[in-house]
Each structure stands twice: as structure tokens, then as C-alpha cells.
C-alpha positions, 0 to 999 in steps of 0.5 A: 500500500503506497503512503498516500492511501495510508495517510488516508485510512484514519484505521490502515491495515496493519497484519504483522506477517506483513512487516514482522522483520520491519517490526523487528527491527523498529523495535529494537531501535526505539530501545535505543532512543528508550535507553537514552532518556532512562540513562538522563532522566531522574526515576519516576514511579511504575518507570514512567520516565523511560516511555515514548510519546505519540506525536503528529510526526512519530513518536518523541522522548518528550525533553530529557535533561542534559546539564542545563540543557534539554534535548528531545529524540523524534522518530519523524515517520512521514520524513523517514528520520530520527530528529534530534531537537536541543533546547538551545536551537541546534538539530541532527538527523539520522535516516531510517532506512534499511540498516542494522541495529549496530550501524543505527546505534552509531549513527545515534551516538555519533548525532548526540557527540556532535552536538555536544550530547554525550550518552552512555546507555546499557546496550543490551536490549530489554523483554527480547530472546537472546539479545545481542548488545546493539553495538554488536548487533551488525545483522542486515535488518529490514525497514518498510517506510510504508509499514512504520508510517502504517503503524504510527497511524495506528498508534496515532488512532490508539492514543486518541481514544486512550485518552478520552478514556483516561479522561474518564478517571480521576484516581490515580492513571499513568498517561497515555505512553509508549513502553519500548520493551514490549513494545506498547502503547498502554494506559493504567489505571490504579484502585490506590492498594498496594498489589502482591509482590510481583513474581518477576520473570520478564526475559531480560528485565530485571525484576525489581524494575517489573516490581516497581512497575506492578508496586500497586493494583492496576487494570491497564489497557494498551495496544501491541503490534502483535507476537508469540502466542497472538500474532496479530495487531490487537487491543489488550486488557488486563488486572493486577493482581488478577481478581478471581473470576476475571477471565470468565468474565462477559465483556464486549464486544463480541470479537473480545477473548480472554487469552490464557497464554497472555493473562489478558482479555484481547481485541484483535484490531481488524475488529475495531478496524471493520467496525462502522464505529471504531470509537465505540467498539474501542471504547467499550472494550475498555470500559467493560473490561475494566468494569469487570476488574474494578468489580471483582477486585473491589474499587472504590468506583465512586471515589475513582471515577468521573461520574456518568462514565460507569456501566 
């Protein structure tokens, strides 16, 4: 599909075995650019520090200190290029193009010395099998323009609705944000308890990082391109801890499953896509899973919630 029908579709086709290797290979390089801003920024609770934000262009660090100066990392799809903004006007750019993680990292770190930025950043990749360090990572890796630009339309779509539906709490929720790990567009919403101490065990990542993440109950919603037990662009939806009877709970719409393999309820995407009402089909997966969890694990649904936006 060329760009042009792309821009024009709000909801563009997305199947995974289209642009898997492209997937791949974006994923790793906003693990990079991820690593950078967690290797500046102060520590903030459930590691929020370290997400990448949706944006009219791609996806953005947001500004990271660096002395007194700030600097901000942007994969600008639509001109196929990481642009690096500092706060005293000076600009690099890196082509995203067919090249290796290796010769993407240099490319990096070469932009960030020039203009005086200097980074040092854990070079093993994070919630990935076998990972090879990125300065040694020197693999031909594919990159479908017309593929990430398809994604980011997508994420662009996610976000939006996200946000009407963060919109509709008033107890403590995360913002709508890019984790590179998986990688996911999420949003979490908190009942204010602390949860049980999370049993750890993500491939490459520390467990005290998952602990921290998972410190307190959530029911947390997000957006994944697909892999392993579900190959497919699909919406997700899960608890934690996990109230009993989740799983067997009745939520909507109707192309809504509860995944054993992945603990989550899942929507795939074409649903939402298909639907003559994407909003809405979105929208109420959401909210009827998270009914289903405030309900079960007891929320304090009156305290937390905008009032009209309970069903």
C-alpha cells in the first residue's frame, strides 16, 4: 500500500506477517532512543520516565535533561528520520532506512557527540530472546517506510481514544505512553492498594524494575503490534493482581477473548478496524473490561471515577 492511501485510512491495515522483520527491527531501535532518556532522566514511579510519546510526526522522548540543557529524540515517520531537537536551537538527523541495529546505534551516538550530547546507555536490549548488545548487533535488518508510517497511524488512532478514556478517571492513571520493551502503547489505571509482590520473570528485565512497575493494583489497557502466542495487531486488557473470576468474565464486544497464554482479555484490531464505529467498539472494550476488574477486585468506583462514565 503506497503512503498516500495510508495517510488516508484514519484505521490502515496493519497484519504483522506483513512487516514482522520491519517490526523487528523498529523495535529494537526505539530501545535505543528508550535507553537514552532512562540513562538522563531522574526515576519516576511504575518507570514512567523511560516511555515514548505519540506525536503528529512519530513518536518523541518528550525533553530529557542534559546539564542545563534539554534535548528531545523524534522518530519523524512521514520524513523517514530520527530528529534530534536541543533546547538551545541546534538539530541532527539520522535516516531510517534499511540498516542494522549496530550501524543505527552509531549513527545515534555519533548525532548526540556532535552536538555536544554525550550518552552512555546499557546496550543490551530489554523483554527480547537472546539479545545481542546493539553495538554488536551488525545483522542486515529490514525497514518498510510504508509499514512504520502504517503503524504510527495506528498508534496515532490508539492514543486518541486512550485518552478520552483516561479522561474518564480521576484516581490515580499513568498517561497515555509508549513502553519500548514490549513494545506498547498502554494506559493504567490504579484502585490506590498496594498489589502482591510481583513474581518477576520478564526475559531480560530485571525484576525489581517489573516490581516497581506492578508496586500497586492496576487494570491497564494498551495496544501491541502483535507476537508469540497472538500474532496479530490487537487491543489488550488486563488486572493486577488478577481478581478471581476475571477471565470468565462477559465483556464486549463480541470479537473480545480472554487469552490464557497472555493473562489478558484481547481485541484483535481488524475488529475495531471493520467496525462502522471504531470509537465505540474501542471504547467499550475498555470500559467493560475494566468494569469487570474494578468489580471483582473491589474499587472504590465512586471515589475513582468521573461520574456518568460507569456501566
Amino acid at each position: 500500500m503506497d503512503h498516500d492511501r495510508a495517510r488516508g485510512e484514519p484505521w490502515p491495515p496493519l497484519r504483522l506477517e506483513e512487516w514482522s522483520d520491519t517490526c523487528t527491527t523498529l523495535h529494537l531501535w526505539t530501545q535505543i532512543v528508550g535507553k537514552i532518556r532512562l540513562a538522563q532522566s531522574p526515576w519516576m514511579n511504575h518507570c514512567w520516565q523511560v516511555t515514548l510519546y505519540v506525536t503528529g510526526r512519530g513518536l518523541s522522548t518528550s525533553p530529557i535533561p542534559h546539564g542545563t540543557r534539554t534535548f528531545e529524540l523524534e522518530f519523524d515517520f512521514p520524513a523517514d528520520e530520527l530528529v534530534v531537537r536541543t533546547s538551545d536551537g541546534a538539530t541532527g538527523r539520522i535516516p531510517l532506512r534499511p540498516q542494522s541495529v549496530a550501524a543505527f546505534y552509531r549513527l545515534v551516538v555519533a548525532a548526540l557527540g556532535e552536538l555536544g550530547l554525550p550518552v552512555k546507555i546499557q546496550k543490551r536490549p530489554n523483554e527480547v530472546a537472546d539479545p545481542v548488545p546493539f553495538d554488536k548487533d551488525d545483522r542486515p535488518r529490514a525497514y518498510d517506510a510504508d509499514a512504520a508510517r502504517r503503524y504510527w497511524r495506528v498508534l496515532v488512532q490508539a492514543d486518541r481514544v486512550f485518552k478520552i478514556f483516561r479522561g474518564r478517571f480521576v484516581g490515580k492513571v499513568s498517561p497515555v505512553h509508549y513502553f519500548w520493551g514490549a513494545p506498547d502503547l498502554a494506559v493504567t489505571r490504579f484502585s490506590g492498594r498496594l498489589a502482591p509482590v510481583h513474581p518477576g520473570g520478564i526475559p531480560n528485565l530485571p525484576d525489581a524494575v517489573t516490581r516497581d512497575a506492578y508496586s500497586h493494583e492496576v487494570s491497564s489497557c494498551g495496544f501491541w503490534p502483535g507476537g508469540g502466542p497472538f500474532p496479530h495487531a490487537a487491543f489488550y486488557s488486563y488486572a493486577y493482581s488478577t481478581p478471581a473470576g476475571f477471565s470468565e468474565a462477559v465483556v464486549r464486544p463480541a470479537a473480545a477473548f480472554w487469552s490464557a497464554d497472555l493473562g489478558e482479555f484481547l481485541l484483535p484490531y481488524d475488529a475495531v478496524r471493520e467496525s462502522k464505529v471504531p470509537d465505540a467498539t474501542l471504547l467499550d472494550f475498555l470500559q467493560s473490561t475494566y468494569d469487570a476488574a474494578a468489580d471483582l477486585a473491589g474499587w472504590d468506583r465512586k471515589a475513582l471515577e468521573r461520574i456518568g462514565y460507569t456501566s
